[in-house]
C-alpha positions in Angstrom: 0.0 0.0 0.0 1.2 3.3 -0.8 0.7 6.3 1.1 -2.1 7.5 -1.7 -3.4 4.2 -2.5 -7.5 3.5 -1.5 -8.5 2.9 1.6 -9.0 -0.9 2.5 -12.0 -2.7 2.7 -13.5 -3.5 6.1 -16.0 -5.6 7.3 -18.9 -3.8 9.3 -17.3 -0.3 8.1 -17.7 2.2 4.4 -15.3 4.5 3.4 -16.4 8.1 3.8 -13.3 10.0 3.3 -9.4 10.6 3.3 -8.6 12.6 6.9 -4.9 12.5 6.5 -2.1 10.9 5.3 1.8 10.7 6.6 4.7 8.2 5.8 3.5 5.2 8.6 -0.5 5.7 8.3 -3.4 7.0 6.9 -6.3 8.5 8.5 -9.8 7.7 7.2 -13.3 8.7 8.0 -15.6 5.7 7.7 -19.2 5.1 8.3 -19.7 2.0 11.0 -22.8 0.3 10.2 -23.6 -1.3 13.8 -23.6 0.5 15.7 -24.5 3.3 13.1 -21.7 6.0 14.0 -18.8 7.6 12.4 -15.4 6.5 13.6 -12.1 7.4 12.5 -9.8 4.3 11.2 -6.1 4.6 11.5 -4.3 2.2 8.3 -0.6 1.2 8.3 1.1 2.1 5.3 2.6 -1.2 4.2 1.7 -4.8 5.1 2.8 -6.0 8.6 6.3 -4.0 8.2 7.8 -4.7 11.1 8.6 -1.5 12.9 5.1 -0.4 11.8 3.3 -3.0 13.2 5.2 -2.2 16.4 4.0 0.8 16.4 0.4 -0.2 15.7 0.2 -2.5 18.4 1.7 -0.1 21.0 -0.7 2.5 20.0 -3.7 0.3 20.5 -2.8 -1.2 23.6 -1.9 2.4 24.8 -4.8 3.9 23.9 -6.8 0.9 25.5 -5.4 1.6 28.6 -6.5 4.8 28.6 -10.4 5.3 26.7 -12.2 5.5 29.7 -10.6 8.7 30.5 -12.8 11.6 28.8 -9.9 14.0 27.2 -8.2 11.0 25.8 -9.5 9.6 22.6 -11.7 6.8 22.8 -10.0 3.5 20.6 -13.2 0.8 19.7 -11.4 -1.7 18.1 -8.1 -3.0 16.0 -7.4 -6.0 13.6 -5.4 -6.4 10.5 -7.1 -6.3 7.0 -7.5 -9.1 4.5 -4.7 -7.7 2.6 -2.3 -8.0 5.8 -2.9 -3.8 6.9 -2.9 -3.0 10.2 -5.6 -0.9 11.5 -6.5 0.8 14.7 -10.7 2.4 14.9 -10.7 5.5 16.8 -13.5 7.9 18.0 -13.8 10.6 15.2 -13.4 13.8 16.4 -15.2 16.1 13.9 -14.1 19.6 15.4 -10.4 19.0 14.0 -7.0 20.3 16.0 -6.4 22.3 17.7 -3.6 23.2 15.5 -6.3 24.6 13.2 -8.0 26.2 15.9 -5.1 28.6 17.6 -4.6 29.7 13.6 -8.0 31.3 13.7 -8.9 31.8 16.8 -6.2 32.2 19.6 -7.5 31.7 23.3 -8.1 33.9 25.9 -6.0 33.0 29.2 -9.0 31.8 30.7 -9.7 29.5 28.4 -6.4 28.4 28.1 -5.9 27.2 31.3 -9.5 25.5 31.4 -8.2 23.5 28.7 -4.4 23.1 30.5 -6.1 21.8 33.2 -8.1 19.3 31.2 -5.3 17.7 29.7 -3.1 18.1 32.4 -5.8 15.3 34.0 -5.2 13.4 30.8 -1.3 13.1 30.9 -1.6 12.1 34.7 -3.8 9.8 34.0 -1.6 8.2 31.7 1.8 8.8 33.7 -0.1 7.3 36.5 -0.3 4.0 34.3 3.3 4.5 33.2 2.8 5.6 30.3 4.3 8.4 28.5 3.1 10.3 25.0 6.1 11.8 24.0 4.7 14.2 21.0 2.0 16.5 22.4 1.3 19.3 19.9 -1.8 21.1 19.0 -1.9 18.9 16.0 -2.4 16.2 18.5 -5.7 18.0 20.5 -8.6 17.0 18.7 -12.1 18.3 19.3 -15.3 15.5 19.8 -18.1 16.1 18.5 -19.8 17.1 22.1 -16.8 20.1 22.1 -14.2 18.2 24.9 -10.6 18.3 24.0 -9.2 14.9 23.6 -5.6 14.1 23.3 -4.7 11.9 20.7 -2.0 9.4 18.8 -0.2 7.2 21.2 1.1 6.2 17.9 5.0 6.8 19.4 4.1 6.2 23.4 6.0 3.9 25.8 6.4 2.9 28.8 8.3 5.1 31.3 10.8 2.5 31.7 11.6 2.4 28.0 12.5 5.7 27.5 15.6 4.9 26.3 14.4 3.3 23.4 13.3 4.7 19.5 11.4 7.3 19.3 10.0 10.4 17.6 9.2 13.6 18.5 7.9 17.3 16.9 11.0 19.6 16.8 9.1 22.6 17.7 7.2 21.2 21.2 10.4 19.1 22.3 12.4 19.9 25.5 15.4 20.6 25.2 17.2 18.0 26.5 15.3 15.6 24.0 16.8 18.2 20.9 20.5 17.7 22.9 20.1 13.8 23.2 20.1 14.0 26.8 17.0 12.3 27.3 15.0 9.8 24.9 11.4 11.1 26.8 10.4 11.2 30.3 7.3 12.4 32.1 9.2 16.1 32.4 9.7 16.3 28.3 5.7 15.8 28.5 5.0 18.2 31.0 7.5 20.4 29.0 5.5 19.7 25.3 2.0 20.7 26.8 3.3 23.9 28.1 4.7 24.5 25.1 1.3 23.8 23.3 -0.7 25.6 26.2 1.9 28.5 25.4 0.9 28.2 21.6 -3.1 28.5 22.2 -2.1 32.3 23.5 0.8 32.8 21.0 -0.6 31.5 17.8 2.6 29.5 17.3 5.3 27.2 19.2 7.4 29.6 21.5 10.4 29.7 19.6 9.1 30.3 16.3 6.9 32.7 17.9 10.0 34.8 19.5 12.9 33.9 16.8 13.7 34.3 13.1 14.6 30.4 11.9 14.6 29.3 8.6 15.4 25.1 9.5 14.4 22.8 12.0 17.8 22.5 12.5 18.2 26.1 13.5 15.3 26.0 15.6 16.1 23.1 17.5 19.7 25.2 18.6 17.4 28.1 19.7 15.4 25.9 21.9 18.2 24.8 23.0 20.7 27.3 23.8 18.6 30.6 23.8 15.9 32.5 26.4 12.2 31.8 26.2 10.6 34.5 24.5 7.3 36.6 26.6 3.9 36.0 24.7 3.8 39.4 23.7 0.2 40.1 24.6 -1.2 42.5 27.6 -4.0 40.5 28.0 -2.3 38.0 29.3 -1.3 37.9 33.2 1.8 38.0 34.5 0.8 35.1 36.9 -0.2 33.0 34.0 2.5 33.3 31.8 4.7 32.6 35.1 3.3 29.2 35.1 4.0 28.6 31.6 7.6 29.5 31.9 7.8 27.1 34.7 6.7 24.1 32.4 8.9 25.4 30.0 12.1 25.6 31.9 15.4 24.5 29.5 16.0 22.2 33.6 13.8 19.1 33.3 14.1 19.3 37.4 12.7 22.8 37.5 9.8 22.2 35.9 6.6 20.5 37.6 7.1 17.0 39.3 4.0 16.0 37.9 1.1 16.8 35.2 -1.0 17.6 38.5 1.2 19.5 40.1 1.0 21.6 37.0 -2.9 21.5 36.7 -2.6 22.9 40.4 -0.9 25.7 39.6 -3.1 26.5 36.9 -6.2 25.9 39.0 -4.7 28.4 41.7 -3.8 31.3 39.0 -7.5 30.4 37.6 -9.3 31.1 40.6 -6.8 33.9 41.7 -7.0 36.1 38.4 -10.8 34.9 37.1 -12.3 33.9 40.5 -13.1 30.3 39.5 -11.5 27.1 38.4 -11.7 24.0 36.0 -11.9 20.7 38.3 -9.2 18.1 37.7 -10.3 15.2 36.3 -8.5 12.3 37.7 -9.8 8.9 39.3 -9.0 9.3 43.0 -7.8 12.9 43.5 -9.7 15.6 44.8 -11.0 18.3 41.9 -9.6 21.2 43.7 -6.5 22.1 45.9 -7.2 22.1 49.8 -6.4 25.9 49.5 -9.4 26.7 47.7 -12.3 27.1 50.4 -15.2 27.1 48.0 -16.3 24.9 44.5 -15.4 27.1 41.9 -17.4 26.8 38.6 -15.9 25.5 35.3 -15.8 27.8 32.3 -17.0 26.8 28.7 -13.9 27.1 25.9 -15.3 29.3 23.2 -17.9 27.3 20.7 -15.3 26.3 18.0 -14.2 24.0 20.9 -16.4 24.2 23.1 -16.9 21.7 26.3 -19.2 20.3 28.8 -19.8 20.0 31.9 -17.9 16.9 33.4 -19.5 15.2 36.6 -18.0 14.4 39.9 -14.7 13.0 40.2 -15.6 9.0 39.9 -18.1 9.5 37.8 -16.5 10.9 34.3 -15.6 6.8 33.1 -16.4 5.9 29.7 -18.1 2.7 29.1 -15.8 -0.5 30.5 -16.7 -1.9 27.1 -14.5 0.8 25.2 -11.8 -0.5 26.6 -12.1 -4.1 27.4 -13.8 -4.5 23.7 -10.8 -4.8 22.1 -8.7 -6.7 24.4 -9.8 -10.3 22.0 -8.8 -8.9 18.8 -5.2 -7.0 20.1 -4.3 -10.7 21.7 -5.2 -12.1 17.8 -3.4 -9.0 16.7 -0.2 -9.7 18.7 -0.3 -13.2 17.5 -0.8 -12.3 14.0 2.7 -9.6 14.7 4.8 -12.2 16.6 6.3 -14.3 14.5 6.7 -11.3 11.9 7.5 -8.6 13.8 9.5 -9.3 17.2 12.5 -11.5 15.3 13.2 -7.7 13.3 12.6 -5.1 16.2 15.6 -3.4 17.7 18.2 -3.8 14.3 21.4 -2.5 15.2 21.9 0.3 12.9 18.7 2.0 14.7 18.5 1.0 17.8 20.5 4.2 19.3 18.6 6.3 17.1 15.8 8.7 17.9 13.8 10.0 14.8 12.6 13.9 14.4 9.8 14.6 13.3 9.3 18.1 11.6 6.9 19.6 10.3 5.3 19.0 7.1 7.8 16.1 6.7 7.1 13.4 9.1 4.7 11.8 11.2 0.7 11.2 10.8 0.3 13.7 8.2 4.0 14.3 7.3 6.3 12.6 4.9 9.8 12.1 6.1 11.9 12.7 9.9 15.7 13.7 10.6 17.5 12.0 13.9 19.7 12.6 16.7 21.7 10.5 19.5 19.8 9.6 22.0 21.3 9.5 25.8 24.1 7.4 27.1 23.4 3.8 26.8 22.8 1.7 30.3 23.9 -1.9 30.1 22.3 -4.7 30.3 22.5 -7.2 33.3 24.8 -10.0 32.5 24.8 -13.6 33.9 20.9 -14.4 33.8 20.1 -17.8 35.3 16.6 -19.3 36.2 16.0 -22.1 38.5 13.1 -24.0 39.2 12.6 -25.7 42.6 9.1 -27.0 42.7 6.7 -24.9 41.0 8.7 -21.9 41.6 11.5 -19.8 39.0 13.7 -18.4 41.0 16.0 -16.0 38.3 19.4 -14.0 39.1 21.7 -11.3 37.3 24.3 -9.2 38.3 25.1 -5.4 37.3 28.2 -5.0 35.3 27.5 -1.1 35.5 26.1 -0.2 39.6 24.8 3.6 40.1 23.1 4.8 43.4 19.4 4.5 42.8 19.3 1.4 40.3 16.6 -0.9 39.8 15.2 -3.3 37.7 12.6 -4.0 35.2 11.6 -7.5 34.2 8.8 -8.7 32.0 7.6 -12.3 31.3 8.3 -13.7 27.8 5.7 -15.7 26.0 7.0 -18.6 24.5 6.2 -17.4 20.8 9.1 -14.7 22.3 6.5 -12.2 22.6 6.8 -9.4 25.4 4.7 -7.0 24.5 1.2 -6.5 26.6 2.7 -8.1 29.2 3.1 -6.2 32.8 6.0 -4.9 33.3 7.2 -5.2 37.1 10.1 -3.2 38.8 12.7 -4.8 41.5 15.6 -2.8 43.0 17.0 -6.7 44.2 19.2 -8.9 41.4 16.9 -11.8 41.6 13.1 -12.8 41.1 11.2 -15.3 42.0 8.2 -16.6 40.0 5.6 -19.1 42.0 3.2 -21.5 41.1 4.5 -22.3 37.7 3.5 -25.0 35.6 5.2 -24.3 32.3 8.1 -27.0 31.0 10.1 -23.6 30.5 10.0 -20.0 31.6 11.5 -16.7 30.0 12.1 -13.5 31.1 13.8 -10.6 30.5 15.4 -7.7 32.4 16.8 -4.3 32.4 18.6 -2.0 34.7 17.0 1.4 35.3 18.5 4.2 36.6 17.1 6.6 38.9 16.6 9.0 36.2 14.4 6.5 34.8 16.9 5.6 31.6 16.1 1.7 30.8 19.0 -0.6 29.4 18.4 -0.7 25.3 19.0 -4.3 25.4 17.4 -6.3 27.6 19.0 -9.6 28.8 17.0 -12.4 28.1 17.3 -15.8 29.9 15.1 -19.1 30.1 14.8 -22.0 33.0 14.1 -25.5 32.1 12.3 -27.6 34.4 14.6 -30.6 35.2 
């Protein structure tokens, strides 16, 4: 399949219209006959390519995780077409980006921090679950058809303890240390990216571009980099807010906010401060408001080009369970279908230290091509893996070749097709595991040293136990 051939056939679904194309996917509207709805379906480019496919499954299984939450977008199911295409069927959000949006219609600073605050829930909702986005960009906010901003393609997200591996990434909503390979993503590059998007709601355009002369991504990467954040530039804008702004924005991944709520607090306290009210956070379990705010304050409505509604009472805001758990049959067919195709090719050597740019207009969902740099210094594997079984329990054991203060350890189960992706992904700080009530003729896992900056080993040892 090229990257302007038709859109595939379907079963269930009819082909409405092209949404957008880039060098991995295309983006269709279709019509779903039952239920009788409009939904957005996602097609790899070529047949099971291997890195693609990755990429597919990861973004479904993501995205699964995460549907219930109501500014995420909602996936309703994934398979692979007749013709071997991966495909991943998506609420379609018919208000477009909010890329589009700013163009037109920048936002007041009210309204930008009722919709800061929104996705803020989203990002901590995902961080909570370990997951990271790692390209958050207006072009990346889509509006539902009920108005709620919805953040969208998990296409390059990963788990917080694989940030060390491939990834891609919008030159002008990167952090800094991302652009310097210091850092391969983190939860403070995503922090850093919605600022930088919040920032571009007010500004019309990515802060850099908005306050610099650069004629290459290239040049524009060294300005993030190396040179000052430029002010907003507009008087309607409180000092107060764009204080909070800078803070996400800071070139020091420790200076910014510890966490996506910390930042949503902040931006609930300067709501309340300079408007007299605040947007609730939406997150399972955590209290809408700061304990400094004595009263409820009221939500605000964004303007009616994206417009939003009200959103009940923390517990209450879960999508239907069936979003979710829907498409947990046809991912495990899906994985099986990738296996045997895609895991034997994944992590070739001449990419595997690589991290691809995306710029715009030439990569990504919607672009056509992507640049690189070197990612961050590489943490080694454990060495000497051994498994033991004694009864029906696996006892396993490495060493460290490499020990810094604050290591631990991540180790997954491997299926026995090799496969281990979807599986959980647990976290040790002790050189050994034990695995009980086993009844397997073999057992595989693998494991990886993280550091306390949260870089994963690239390579993760694998080792298998026979039962004697």
């Amino acid at each position: 399949m090229t990257a302007y051939s038709a859109p595939p056939s379907i079963p269930g679904y009819d082909v409405v219209r092209r949404l957008g194309t880039g060098a991995t996917a295309s983006v269709y509207q279709y019509h779903q006959r039952v239920p009788s709805r409009d939904v957005a379906i996602k097609v790899s480019a070529t047949a099971l390519d291997p890195r693609a496919a990755a990429r597919f499954r990861n973004e479904a299984n993501y995205m699964a995780q995460l549907s219930a939450h109501p500014y995420i977008l909602s996936i309703h199911d994934a398979g692979v077409t007749s013709t071997g295409l991966g495909y991943i069927v998506l609420e379609y959000a018919p208000g477009g980006s909010y890329k589009e949006l700013i163009r037109e219609h920048p936002l007041t600073a009210d309204q930008m921090l009722d919709l800061g605050i929104k996705l803020c829930s989203a990002l901590f909702t995902a961080h909570c679950k370990g997951i990271l986005h790692r390209d958050i960009k207006p072009a990346n906010i889509l509006i539902t058809q009920q108005g709620l901003p919805v953040l969208a393609d998990f296409g390059i997200s990963t788990n917080v303890y694989q940030s060390g591996s491939q990834t891609g990434f919008s030159v002008p909503w990167a952090a800094p240390e991302v652009l310097s390979g210091h850092g391969g993503g983190t939860e403070a590059a995503d922090i850093y990216s919605l600022a930088a998007t919040l920032y571009a709601t007010l500004a019309g355009r990515s802060p850099y571009e908005n306050g610099y002369q650069v004629r290459t991504q290239q040049d524009l990467a060294q300005v993030i980099v190396s040179r000052p954040l430029p002010p907003i530039g507009r008087p309607d804008v409180p000092a107060d807010v764009e204080r909070v702004l800078r803070r996400g924005l800071d070139k020091n991944p420790d200076a910014r906010y510890g966490t996506a709520l910390e930042f949503a607090r902040a931006m609930q306290i300067v709501q309340q401060q300079c408007y007299g009210h605040a947007t609730p956070v939406t997150v399972e379990g955590v209290p809408e408001f700061p304990n400094t705010m004595r009263r409820r304050p009221d939500s605000i409505p964004l303007p009616p080009a994206a417009g939003t509604r009200a959103v009940a009472r923390t517990g209450a805001w879960k999508k239907p369970v069936a979003i979710a758990s829907g498409v947990v049959t046809v991912l495990a067919a899906l994985g099986l279908v990738f296996a045997f195709v895609v895991m034997p090719h994944m992590d070739d050597a001449a990419t595997r230290n690589r991290t691809a740019v995306t710029t715009p207009g030439t990569g990504g969902d919607g672009d056509d091509g992507s640049d690189s740099v070197t990612g961050a210094d590489v943490v080694p594997s454990p060495e000497n893996v051994t498994g033991t079984y004694s009864g029906d329990s696996v006892t396993f054991t490495w060493t460290n070749p490499s020990p810094k203060k604050g290591d631990s350890y991540a180790w997954s189960p491997v299926q026995q097709n090799g496969d281990a992706a979807g599986t959980s992904t647990n976290i040790v700080s002790e050189r050994s595991v034990t695995l009980r009530n086993v009844t397997d003729k073999q057992t595989c896992i693998e494991v990886s040293i993280v550091r306390a900056d949260k870089q994963m080993s690239q390579n993760p040892a694998v080792a298998c136990a026979v039962r004697p």
